[in-house]
N, CA and C atoms of all chains as a GROMACS GRO file, in nm:
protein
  480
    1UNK      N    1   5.868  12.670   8.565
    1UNK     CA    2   5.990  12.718   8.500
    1UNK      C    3   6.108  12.713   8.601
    2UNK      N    4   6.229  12.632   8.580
    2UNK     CA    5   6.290  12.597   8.684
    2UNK      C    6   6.397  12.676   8.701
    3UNK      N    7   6.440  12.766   8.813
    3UNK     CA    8   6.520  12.842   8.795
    3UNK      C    9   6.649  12.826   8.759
    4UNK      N   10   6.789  12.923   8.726
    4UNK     CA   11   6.900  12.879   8.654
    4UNK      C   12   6.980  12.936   8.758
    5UNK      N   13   7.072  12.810   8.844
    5UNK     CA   14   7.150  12.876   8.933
    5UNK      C   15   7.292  12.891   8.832
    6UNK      N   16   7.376  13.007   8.876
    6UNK     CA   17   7.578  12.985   8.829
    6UNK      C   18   7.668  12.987   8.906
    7UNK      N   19   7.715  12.896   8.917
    7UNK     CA   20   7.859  12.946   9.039
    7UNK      C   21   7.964  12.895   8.961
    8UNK      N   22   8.019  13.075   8.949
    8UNK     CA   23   8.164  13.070   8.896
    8UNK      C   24   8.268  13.033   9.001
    9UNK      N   25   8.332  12.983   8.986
    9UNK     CA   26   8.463  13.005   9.112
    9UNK      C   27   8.596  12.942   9.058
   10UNK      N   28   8.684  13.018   9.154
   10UNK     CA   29   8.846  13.000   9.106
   10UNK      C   30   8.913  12.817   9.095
   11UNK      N   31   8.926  12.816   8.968
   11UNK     CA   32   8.971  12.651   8.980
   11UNK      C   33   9.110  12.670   9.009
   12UNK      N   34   9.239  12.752   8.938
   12UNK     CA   35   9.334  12.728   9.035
   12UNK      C   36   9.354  12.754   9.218
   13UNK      N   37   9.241  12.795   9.230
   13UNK     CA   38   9.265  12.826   9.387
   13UNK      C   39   9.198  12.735   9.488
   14UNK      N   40   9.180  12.604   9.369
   14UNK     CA   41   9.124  12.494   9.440
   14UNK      C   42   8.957  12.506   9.510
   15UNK      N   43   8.918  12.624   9.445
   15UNK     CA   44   8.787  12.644   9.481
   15UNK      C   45   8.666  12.530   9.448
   16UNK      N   46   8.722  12.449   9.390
   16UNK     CA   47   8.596  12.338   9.384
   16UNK      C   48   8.540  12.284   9.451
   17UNK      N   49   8.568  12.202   9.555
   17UNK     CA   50   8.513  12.152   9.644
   17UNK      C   51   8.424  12.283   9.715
   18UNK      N   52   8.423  12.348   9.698
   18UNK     CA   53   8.340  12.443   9.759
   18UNK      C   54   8.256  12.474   9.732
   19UNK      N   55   8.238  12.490   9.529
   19UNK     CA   56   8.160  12.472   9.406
   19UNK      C   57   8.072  12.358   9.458
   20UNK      N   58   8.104  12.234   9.446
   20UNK     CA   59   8.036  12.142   9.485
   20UNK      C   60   7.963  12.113   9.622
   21UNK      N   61   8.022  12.127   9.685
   21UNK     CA   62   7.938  12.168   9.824
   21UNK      C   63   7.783  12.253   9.828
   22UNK      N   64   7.864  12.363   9.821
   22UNK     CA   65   7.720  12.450   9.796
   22UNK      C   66   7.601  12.408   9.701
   23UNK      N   67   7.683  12.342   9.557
   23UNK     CA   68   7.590  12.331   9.458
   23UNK      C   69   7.466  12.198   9.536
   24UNK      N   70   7.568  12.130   9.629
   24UNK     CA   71   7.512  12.024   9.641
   24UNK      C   72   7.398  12.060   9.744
   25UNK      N   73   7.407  12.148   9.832
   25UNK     CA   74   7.314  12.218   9.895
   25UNK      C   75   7.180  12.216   9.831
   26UNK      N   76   7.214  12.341   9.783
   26UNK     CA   77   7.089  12.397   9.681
   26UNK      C   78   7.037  12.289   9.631
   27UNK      N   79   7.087  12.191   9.562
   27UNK     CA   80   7.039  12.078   9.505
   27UNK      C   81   6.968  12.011   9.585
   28UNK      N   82   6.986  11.970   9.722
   28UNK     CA   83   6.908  11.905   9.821
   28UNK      C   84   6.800  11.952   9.871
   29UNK      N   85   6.784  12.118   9.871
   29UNK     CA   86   6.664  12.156   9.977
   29UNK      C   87   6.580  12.239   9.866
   30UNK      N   88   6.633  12.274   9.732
   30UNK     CA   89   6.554  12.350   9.639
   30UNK      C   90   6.467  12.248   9.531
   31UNK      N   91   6.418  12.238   9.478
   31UNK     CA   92   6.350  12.201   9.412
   31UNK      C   93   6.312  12.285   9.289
   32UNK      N   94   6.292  12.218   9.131
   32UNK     CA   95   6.290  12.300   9.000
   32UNK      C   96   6.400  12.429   9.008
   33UNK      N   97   6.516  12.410   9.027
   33UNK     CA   98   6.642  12.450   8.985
   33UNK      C   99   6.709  12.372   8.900
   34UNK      N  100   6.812  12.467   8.800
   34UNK     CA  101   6.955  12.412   8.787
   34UNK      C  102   7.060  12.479   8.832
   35UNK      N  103   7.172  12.418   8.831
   35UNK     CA  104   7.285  12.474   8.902
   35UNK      C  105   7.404  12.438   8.778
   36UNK      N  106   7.454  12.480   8.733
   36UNK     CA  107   7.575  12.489   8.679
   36UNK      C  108   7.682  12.567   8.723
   37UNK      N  109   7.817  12.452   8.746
   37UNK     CA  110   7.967  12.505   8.796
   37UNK      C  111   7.968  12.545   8.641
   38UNK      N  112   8.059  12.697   8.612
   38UNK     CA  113   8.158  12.722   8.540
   38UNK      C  114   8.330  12.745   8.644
   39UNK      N  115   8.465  12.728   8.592
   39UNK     CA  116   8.534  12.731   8.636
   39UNK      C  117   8.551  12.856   8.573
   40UNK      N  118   8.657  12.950   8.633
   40UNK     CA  119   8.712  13.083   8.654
   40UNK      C  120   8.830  13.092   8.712
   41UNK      N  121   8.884  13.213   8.747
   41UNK     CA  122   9.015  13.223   8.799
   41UNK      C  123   8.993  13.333   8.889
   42UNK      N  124   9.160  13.385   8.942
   42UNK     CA  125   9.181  13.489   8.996
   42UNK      C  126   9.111  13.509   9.130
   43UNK      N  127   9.061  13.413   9.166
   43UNK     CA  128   9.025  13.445   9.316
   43UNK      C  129   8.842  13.431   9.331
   44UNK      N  130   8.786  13.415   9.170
   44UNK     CA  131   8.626  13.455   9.167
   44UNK      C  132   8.553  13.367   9.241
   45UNK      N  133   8.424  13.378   9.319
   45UNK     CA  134   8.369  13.315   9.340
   45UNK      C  135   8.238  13.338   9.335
   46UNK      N  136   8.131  13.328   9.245
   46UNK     CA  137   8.000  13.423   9.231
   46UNK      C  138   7.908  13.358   9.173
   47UNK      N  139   7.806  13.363   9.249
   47UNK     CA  140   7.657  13.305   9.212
   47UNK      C  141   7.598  13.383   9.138
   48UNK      N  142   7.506  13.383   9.016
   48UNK     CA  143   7.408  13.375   8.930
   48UNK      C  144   7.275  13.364   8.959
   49UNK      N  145   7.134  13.444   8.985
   49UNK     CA  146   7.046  13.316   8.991
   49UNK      C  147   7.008  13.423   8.878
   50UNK      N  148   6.914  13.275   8.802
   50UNK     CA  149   6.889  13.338   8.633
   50UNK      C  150   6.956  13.489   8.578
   51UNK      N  151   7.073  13.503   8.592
   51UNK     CA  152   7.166  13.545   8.491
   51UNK      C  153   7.170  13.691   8.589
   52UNK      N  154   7.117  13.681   8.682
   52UNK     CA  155   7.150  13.844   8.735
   52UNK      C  156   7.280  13.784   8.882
   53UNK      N  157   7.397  13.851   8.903
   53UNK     CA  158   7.437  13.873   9.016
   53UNK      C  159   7.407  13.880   9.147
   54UNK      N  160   7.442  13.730   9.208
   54UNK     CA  161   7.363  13.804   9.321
   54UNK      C  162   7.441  13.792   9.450
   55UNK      N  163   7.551  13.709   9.457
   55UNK     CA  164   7.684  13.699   9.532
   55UNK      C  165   7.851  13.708   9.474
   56UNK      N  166   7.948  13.792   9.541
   56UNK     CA  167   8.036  13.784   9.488
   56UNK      C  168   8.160  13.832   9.576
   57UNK      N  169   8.222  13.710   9.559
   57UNK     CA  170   8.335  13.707   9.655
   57UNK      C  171   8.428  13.848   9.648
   58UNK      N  172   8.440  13.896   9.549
   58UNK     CA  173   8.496  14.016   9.544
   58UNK      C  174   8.425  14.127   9.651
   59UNK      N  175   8.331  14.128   9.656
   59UNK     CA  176   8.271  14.253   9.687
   59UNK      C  177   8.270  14.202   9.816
   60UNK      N  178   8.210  14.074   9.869
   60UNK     CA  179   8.173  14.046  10.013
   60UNK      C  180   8.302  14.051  10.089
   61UNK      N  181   8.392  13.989  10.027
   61UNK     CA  182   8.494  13.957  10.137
   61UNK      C  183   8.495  13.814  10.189
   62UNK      N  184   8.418  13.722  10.120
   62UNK     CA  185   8.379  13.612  10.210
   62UNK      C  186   8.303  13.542  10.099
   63UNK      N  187   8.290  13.390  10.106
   63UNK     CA  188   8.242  13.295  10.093
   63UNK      C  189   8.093  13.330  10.106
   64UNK      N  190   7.994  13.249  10.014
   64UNK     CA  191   7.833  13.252  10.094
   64UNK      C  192   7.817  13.159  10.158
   65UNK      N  193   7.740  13.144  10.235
   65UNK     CA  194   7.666  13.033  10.277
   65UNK      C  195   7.573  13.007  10.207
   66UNK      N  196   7.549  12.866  10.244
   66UNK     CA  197   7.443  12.821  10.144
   66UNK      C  198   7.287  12.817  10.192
   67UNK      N  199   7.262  12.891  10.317
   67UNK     CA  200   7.118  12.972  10.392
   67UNK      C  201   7.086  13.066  10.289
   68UNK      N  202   7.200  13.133  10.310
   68UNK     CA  203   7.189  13.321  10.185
   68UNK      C  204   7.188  13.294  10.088
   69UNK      N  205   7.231  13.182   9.983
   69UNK     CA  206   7.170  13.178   9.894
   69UNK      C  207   7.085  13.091   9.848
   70UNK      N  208   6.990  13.017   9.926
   70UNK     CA  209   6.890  12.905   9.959
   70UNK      C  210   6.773  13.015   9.959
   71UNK      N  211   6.767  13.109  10.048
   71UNK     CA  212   6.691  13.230  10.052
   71UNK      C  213   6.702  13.334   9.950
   72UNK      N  214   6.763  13.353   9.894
   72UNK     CA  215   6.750  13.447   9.735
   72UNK      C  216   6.696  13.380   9.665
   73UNK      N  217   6.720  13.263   9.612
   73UNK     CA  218   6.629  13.135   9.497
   73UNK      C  219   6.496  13.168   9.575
   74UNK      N  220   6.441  13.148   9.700
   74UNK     CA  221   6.348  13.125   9.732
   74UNK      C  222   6.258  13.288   9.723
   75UNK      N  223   6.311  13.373   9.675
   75UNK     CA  224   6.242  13.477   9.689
   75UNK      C  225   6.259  13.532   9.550
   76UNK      N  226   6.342  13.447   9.476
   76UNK     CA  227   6.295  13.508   9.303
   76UNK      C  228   6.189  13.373   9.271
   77UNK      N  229   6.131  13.290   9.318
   77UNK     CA  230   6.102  13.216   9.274
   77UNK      C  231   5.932  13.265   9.331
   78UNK      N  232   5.828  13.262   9.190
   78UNK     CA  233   5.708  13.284   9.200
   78UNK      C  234   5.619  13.247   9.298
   79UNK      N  235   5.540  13.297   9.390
   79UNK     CA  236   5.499  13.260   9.464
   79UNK      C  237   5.368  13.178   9.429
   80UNK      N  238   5.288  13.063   9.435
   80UNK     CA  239   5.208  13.029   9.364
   80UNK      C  240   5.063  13.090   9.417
   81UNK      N  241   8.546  12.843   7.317
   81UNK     CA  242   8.435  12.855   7.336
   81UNK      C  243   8.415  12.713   7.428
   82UNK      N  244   8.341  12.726   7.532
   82UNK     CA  245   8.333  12.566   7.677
   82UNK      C  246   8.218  12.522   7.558
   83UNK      N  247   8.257  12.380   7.644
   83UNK     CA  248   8.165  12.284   7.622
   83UNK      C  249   8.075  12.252   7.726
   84UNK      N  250   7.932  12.299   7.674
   84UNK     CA  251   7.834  12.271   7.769
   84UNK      C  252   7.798  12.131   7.805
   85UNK      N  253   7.808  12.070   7.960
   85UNK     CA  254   7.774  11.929   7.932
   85UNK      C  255   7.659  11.897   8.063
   86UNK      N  256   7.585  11.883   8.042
   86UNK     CA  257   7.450  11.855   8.165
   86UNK      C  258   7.446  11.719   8.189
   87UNK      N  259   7.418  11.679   8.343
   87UNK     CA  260   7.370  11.575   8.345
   87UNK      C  261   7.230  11.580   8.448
   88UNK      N  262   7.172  11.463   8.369
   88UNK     CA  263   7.013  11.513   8.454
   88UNK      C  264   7.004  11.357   8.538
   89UNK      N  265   6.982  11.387   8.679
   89UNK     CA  266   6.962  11.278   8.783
   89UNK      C  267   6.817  11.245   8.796
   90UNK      N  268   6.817  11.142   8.889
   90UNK     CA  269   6.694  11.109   8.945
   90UNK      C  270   6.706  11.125   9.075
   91UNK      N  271   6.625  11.238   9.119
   91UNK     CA  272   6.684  11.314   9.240
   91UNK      C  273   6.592  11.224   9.366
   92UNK      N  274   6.481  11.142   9.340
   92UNK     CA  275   6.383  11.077   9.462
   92UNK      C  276   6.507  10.968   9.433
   93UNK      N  277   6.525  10.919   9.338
   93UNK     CA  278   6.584  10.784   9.380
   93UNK      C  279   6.731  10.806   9.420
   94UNK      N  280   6.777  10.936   9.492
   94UNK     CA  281   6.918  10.967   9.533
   94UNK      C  282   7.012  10.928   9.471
   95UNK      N  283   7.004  11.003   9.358
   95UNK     CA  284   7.136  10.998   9.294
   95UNK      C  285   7.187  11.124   9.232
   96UNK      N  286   7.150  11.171   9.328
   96UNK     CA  287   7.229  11.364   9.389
   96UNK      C  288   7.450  11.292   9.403
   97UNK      N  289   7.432  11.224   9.497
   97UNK     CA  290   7.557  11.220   9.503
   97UNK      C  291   7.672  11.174   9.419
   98UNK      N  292   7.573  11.100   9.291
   98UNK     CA  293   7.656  11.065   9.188
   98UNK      C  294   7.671  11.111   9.077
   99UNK      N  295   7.573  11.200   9.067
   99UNK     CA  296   7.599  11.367   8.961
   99UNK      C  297   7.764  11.396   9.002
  100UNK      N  298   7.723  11.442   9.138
  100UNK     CA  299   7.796  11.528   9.215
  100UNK      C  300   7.942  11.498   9.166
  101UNK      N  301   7.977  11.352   9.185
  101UNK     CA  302   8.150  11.295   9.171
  101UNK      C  303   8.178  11.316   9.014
  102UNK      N  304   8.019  11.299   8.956
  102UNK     CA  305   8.045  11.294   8.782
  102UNK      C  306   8.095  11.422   8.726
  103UNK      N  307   8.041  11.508   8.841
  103UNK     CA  308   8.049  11.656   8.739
  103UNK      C  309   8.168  11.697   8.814
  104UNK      N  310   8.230  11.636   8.971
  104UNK     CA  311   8.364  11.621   8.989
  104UNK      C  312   8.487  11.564   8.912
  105UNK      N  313   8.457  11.488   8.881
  105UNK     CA  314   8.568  11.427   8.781
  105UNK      C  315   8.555  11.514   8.662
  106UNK      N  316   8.482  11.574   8.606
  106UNK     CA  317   8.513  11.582   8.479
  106UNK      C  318   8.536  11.755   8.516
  107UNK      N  319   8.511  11.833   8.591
  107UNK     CA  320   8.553  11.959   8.640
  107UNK      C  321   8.720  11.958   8.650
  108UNK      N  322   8.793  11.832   8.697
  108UNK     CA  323   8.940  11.809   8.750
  108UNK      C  324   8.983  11.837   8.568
  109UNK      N  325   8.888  11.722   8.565
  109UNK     CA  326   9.008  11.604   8.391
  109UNK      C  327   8.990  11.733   8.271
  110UNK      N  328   8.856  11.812   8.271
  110UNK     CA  329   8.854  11.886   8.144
  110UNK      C  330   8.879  12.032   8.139
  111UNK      N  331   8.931  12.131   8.098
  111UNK     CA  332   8.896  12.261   8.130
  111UNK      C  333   8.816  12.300   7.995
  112UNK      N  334   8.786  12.444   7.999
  112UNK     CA  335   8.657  12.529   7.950
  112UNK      C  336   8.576  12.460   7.931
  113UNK      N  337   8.468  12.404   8.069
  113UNK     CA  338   8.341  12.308   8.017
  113UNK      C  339   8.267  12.373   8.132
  114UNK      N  340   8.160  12.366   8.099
  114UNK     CA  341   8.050  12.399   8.214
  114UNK      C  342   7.960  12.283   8.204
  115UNK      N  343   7.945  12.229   8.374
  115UNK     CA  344   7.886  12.161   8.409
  115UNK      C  345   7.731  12.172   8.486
  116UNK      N  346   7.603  12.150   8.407
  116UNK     CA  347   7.508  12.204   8.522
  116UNK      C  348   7.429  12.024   8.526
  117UNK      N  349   7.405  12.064   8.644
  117UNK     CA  350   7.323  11.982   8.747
  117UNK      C  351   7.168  11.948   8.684
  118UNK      N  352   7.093  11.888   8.668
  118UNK     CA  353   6.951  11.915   8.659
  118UNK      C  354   6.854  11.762   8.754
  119UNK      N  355   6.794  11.854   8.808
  119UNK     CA  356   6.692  11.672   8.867
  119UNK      C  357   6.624  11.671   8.754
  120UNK      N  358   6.616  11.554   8.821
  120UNK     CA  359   6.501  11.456   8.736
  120UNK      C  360   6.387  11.369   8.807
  121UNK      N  361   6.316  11.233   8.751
  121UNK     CA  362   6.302  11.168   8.814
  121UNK      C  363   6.306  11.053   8.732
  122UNK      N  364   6.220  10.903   8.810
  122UNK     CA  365   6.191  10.793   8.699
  122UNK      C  366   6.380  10.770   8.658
  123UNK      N  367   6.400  10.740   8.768
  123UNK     CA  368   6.549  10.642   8.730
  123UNK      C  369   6.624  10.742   8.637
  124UNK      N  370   6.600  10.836   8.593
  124UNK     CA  371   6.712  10.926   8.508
  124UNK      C  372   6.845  10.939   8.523
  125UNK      N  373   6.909  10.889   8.487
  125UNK     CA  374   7.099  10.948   8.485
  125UNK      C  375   7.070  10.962   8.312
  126UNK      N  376   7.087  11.050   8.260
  126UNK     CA  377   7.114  11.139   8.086
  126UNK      C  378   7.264  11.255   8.128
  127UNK      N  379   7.367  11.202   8.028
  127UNK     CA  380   7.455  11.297   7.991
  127UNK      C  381   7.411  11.378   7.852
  128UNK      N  382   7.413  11.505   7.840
  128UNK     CA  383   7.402  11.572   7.740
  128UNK      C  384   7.586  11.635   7.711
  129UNK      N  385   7.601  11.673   7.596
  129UNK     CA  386   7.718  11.718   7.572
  129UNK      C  387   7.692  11.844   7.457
  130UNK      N  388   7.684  11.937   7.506
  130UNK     CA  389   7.673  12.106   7.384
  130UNK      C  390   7.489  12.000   7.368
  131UNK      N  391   7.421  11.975   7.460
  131UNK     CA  392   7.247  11.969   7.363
  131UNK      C  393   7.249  11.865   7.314
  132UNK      N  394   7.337  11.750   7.307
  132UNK     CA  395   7.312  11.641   7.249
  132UNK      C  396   7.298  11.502   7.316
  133UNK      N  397   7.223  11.442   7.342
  133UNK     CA  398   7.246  11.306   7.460
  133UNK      C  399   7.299  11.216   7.448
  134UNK      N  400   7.387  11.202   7.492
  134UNK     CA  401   7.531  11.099   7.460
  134UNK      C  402   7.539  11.006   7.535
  135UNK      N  403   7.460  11.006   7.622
  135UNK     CA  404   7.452  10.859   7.772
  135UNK      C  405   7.365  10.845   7.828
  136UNK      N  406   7.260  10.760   7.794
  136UNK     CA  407   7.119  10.744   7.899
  136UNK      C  408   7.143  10.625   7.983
  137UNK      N  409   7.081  10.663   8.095
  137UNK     CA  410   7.112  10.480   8.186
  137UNK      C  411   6.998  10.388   8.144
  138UNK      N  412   6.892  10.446   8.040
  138UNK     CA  413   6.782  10.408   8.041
  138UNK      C  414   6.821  10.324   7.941
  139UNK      N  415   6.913  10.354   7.818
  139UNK     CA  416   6.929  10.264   7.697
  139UNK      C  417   7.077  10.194   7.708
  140UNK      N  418   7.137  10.257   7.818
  140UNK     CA  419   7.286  10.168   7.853
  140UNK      C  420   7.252  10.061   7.981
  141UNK      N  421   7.137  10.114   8.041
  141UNK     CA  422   7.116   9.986   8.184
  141UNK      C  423   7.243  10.057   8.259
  142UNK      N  424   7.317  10.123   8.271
  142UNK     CA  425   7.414  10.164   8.416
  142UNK      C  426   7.414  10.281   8.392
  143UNK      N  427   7.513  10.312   8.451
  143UNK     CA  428   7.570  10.458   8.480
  143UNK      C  429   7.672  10.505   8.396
  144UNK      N  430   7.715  10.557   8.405
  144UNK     CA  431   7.818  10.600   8.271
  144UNK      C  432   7.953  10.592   8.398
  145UNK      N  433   8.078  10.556   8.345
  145UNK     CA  434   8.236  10.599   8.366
  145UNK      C  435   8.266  10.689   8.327
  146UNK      N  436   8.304  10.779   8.464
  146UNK     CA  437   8.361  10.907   8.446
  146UNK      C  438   8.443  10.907   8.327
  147UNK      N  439   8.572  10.856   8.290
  147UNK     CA  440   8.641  10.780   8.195
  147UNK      C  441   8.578  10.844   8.024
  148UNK      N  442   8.447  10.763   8.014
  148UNK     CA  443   8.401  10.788   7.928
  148UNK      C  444   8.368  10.886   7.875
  149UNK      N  445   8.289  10.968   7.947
  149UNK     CA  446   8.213  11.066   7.961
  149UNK      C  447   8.348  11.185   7.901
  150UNK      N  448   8.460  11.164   7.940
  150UNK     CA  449   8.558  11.272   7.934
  150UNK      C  450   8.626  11.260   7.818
  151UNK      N  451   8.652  11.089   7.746
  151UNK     CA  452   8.642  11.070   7.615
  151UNK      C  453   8.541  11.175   7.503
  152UNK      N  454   8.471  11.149   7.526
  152UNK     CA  455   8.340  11.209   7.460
  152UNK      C  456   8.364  11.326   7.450
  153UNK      N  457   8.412  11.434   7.546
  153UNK     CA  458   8.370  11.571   7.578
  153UNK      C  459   8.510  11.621   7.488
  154UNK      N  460   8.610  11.494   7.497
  154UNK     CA  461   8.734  11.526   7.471
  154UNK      C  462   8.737  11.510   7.287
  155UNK      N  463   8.671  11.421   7.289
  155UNK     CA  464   8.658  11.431   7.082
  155UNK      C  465   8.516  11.531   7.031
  156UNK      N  466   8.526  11.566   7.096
  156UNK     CA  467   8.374  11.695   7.091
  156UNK      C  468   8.433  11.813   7.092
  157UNK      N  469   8.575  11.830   7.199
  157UNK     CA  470   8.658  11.983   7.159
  157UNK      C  471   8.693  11.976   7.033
  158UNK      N  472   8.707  12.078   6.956
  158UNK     CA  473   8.811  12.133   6.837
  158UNK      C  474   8.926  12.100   6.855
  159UNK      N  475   9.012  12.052   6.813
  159UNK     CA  476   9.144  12.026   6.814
  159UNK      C  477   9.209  12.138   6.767
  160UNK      N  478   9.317  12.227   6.812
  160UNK     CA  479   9.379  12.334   6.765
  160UNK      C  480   9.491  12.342   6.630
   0.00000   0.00000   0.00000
Protein backbone atom coordinates (compact mmCIF):
# COMPACT_ATOMS: atom_id res chain seq x y z
CA UNK A 1 0.00 0.00 0.00
CA UNK A 2 1.92 2.94 -1.22
CA UNK A 3 2.05 5.77 0.91
CA UNK A 4 0.35 9.36 0.04
CA UNK A 5 2.84 12.15 0.31
CA UNK A 6 1.23 16.38 0.12
CA UNK A 7 3.15 19.32 -0.22
CA UNK A 8 1.21 22.35 -0.13
CA UNK A 9 3.27 25.41 -0.73
CA UNK A 10 2.98 29.14 -1.60
CA UNK A 11 2.80 29.57 -5.49
CA UNK A 12 2.83 33.31 -5.37
CA UNK A 13 5.91 33.27 -3.27
CA UNK A 14 7.55 31.36 -5.92
CA UNK A 15 7.68 28.39 -3.68
CA UNK A 16 7.85 25.85 -6.42
CA UNK A 17 10.95 25.04 -7.22
CA UNK A 18 11.24 24.02 -3.80
CA UNK A 19 7.93 21.88 -4.19
CA UNK A 20 9.79 20.18 -6.77
CA UNK A 21 12.99 19.69 -5.33
CA UNK A 22 11.98 18.04 -2.32
CA UNK A 23 9.23 16.13 -4.15
CA UNK A 24 11.99 15.05 -6.31
CA UNK A 25 13.91 13.79 -3.33
CA UNK A 26 11.47 11.64 -1.82
CA UNK A 27 10.84 10.36 -5.21
CA UNK A 28 14.46 9.18 -5.61
CA UNK A 29 15.31 7.44 -2.30
CA UNK A 30 11.57 6.29 -1.26
CA UNK A 31 10.02 3.74 -2.89
CA UNK A 32 5.86 2.81 -3.06
CA UNK A 33 5.00 6.49 -2.45
CA UNK A 34 3.04 9.22 -4.04
CA UNK A 35 3.72 12.70 -3.82
CA UNK A 36 1.37 15.27 -4.94
CA UNK A 37 2.17 19.28 -5.27
CA UNK A 38 -1.06 21.20 -4.42
CA UNK A 39 -0.43 25.01 -4.83
CA UNK A 40 -1.48 27.40 -1.88
CA UNK A 41 -0.74 30.79 -0.78
CA UNK A 42 0.18 33.14 1.93
CA UNK A 43 3.44 31.95 2.79
CA UNK A 44 2.26 27.89 3.29
CA UNK A 45 4.51 25.34 3.03
CA UNK A 46 3.38 21.80 4.49
CA UNK A 47 3.79 18.22 4.06
CA UNK A 48 1.07 15.56 4.40
CA UNK A 49 2.07 12.00 4.80
CA UNK A 50 -1.29 10.05 4.27
CA UNK A 51 -3.46 12.95 5.20
CA UNK A 52 -2.08 13.63 8.74
CA UNK A 53 0.30 16.85 9.24
CA UNK A 54 3.46 16.39 9.65
CA UNK A 55 5.57 19.60 8.62
CA UNK A 56 4.66 23.14 8.54
CA UNK A 57 6.29 26.12 7.68
CA UNK A 58 4.15 28.11 9.90
CA UNK A 59 4.91 26.52 13.01
CA UNK A 60 8.71 25.60 12.24
CA UNK A 61 9.96 28.74 11.10
CA UNK A 62 11.81 27.09 8.35
CA UNK A 63 11.79 25.03 5.33
CA UNK A 64 12.20 20.96 5.80
CA UNK A 65 14.73 19.18 4.64
CA UNK A 66 14.29 16.45 2.75
CA UNK A 67 16.37 13.87 5.57
CA UNK A 68 13.27 14.93 8.07
CA UNK A 69 10.98 14.11 5.91
CA UNK A 70 12.64 10.97 4.15
CA UNK A 71 12.63 9.74 7.88
CA UNK A 72 8.90 10.30 8.84
CA UNK A 73 7.70 8.25 5.48
CA UNK A 74 10.15 5.79 6.67
CA UNK A 75 8.70 5.33 10.05
CA UNK A 76 4.92 5.42 9.09
CA UNK A 77 5.69 2.97 6.69
CA UNK A 78 5.03 -0.84 7.93
CA UNK A 79 7.75 -2.59 8.93
CA UNK A 80 7.72 -5.96 7.09
CA UNK B 1 -13.07 22.61 -7.30
CA UNK B 2 -8.86 21.52 -8.78
CA UNK B 3 -8.38 19.31 -11.22
CA UNK B 4 -6.73 16.25 -10.21
CA UNK B 5 -4.07 15.25 -12.78
CA UNK B 6 -1.42 12.26 -12.10
CA UNK B 7 1.22 11.20 -14.02
CA UNK B 8 2.68 7.75 -13.53
CA UNK B 9 6.57 7.24 -14.63
CA UNK B 10 8.81 4.54 -15.16
CA UNK B 11 10.96 5.18 -12.37
CA UNK B 12 14.01 2.10 -13.28
CA UNK B 13 14.03 3.43 -16.68
CA UNK B 14 14.67 7.22 -15.23
CA UNK B 15 12.18 9.10 -16.10
CA UNK B 16 11.86 10.78 -12.60
CA UNK B 17 13.18 13.86 -14.30
CA UNK B 18 10.62 14.15 -16.89
CA UNK B 19 7.55 13.85 -14.62
CA UNK B 20 9.33 16.38 -12.79
CA UNK B 21 9.41 19.36 -15.84
CA UNK B 22 5.80 17.83 -16.77
CA UNK B 23 4.25 18.47 -13.53
CA UNK B 24 6.52 21.80 -13.78
CA UNK B 25 5.02 23.18 -16.63
CA UNK B 26 1.71 22.54 -15.96
CA UNK B 27 2.02 23.81 -12.06
CA UNK B 28 3.29 27.45 -13.95
CA UNK B 29 0.49 27.29 -17.06
CA UNK B 30 -2.64 25.98 -14.84
CA UNK B 31 -3.98 27.05 -11.47
CA UNK B 32 -6.37 24.97 -9.00
CA UNK B 33 -4.83 21.57 -10.20
CA UNK B 34 -3.06 19.16 -8.16
CA UNK B 35 -0.36 17.37 -9.45
CA UNK B 36 0.83 13.91 -7.92
CA UNK B 37 3.77 11.99 -8.94
CA UNK B 38 3.39 8.13 -9.04
CA UNK B 39 6.30 5.43 -10.15
CA UNK B 40 5.86 3.01 -12.14
CA UNK B 41 7.64 0.65 -14.18
CA UNK B 42 7.81 -1.25 -17.78
CA UNK B 43 8.34 2.01 -19.84
CA UNK B 44 5.24 3.82 -18.20
CA UNK B 45 4.70 7.61 -18.88
CA UNK B 46 0.30 7.59 -18.31
CA UNK B 47 -1.31 11.08 -17.83
CA UNK B 48 -4.52 10.74 -15.90
CA UNK B 49 -6.78 13.87 -15.69
CA UNK B 50 -9.76 13.89 -12.54
CA UNK B 51 -9.24 9.46 -12.98
CA UNK B 52 -9.33 9.36 -16.51
CA UNK B 53 -6.24 8.38 -18.87
CA UNK B 54 -5.77 10.78 -21.40
CA UNK B 55 -2.01 9.98 -22.56
CA UNK B 56 -0.23 6.69 -22.55
CA UNK B 57 3.33 6.51 -24.15
CA UNK B 58 2.39 2.98 -24.55
CA UNK B 59 -0.50 3.71 -27.22
CA UNK B 60 1.04 7.22 -28.40
CA UNK B 61 4.86 5.66 -28.77
CA UNK B 62 6.30 9.18 -27.05
CA UNK B 63 5.88 11.32 -24.45
CA UNK B 64 3.29 13.72 -24.26
CA UNK B 65 3.92 17.92 -24.87
CA UNK B 66 3.62 19.79 -22.03
CA UNK B 67 1.46 21.98 -24.54
CA UNK B 68 -0.93 19.31 -24.75
CA UNK B 69 -1.37 18.02 -21.66
CA UNK B 70 -2.50 21.72 -20.55
CA UNK B 71 -4.94 21.77 -23.55
CA UNK B 72 -6.64 18.88 -22.08
CA UNK B 73 -6.69 19.97 -18.42
CA UNK B 74 -7.80 23.31 -19.92
CA UNK B 75 -11.14 21.90 -21.80
CA UNK B 76 -11.70 19.61 -18.71
CA UNK B 77 -12.14 22.99 -16.43
CA UNK B 78 -15.76 24.34 -16.30
CA UNK B 79 -15.87 27.37 -18.06
CA UNK B 80 -17.45 30.15 -15.84
Amino acid sequence: MPIDIKIVYCKPCGFLPRALGLAEELLKYLSDINVTLTPGSNGIFDVYVNGELRFSRYQSRRFPEPNEIIEMVQRASPQP
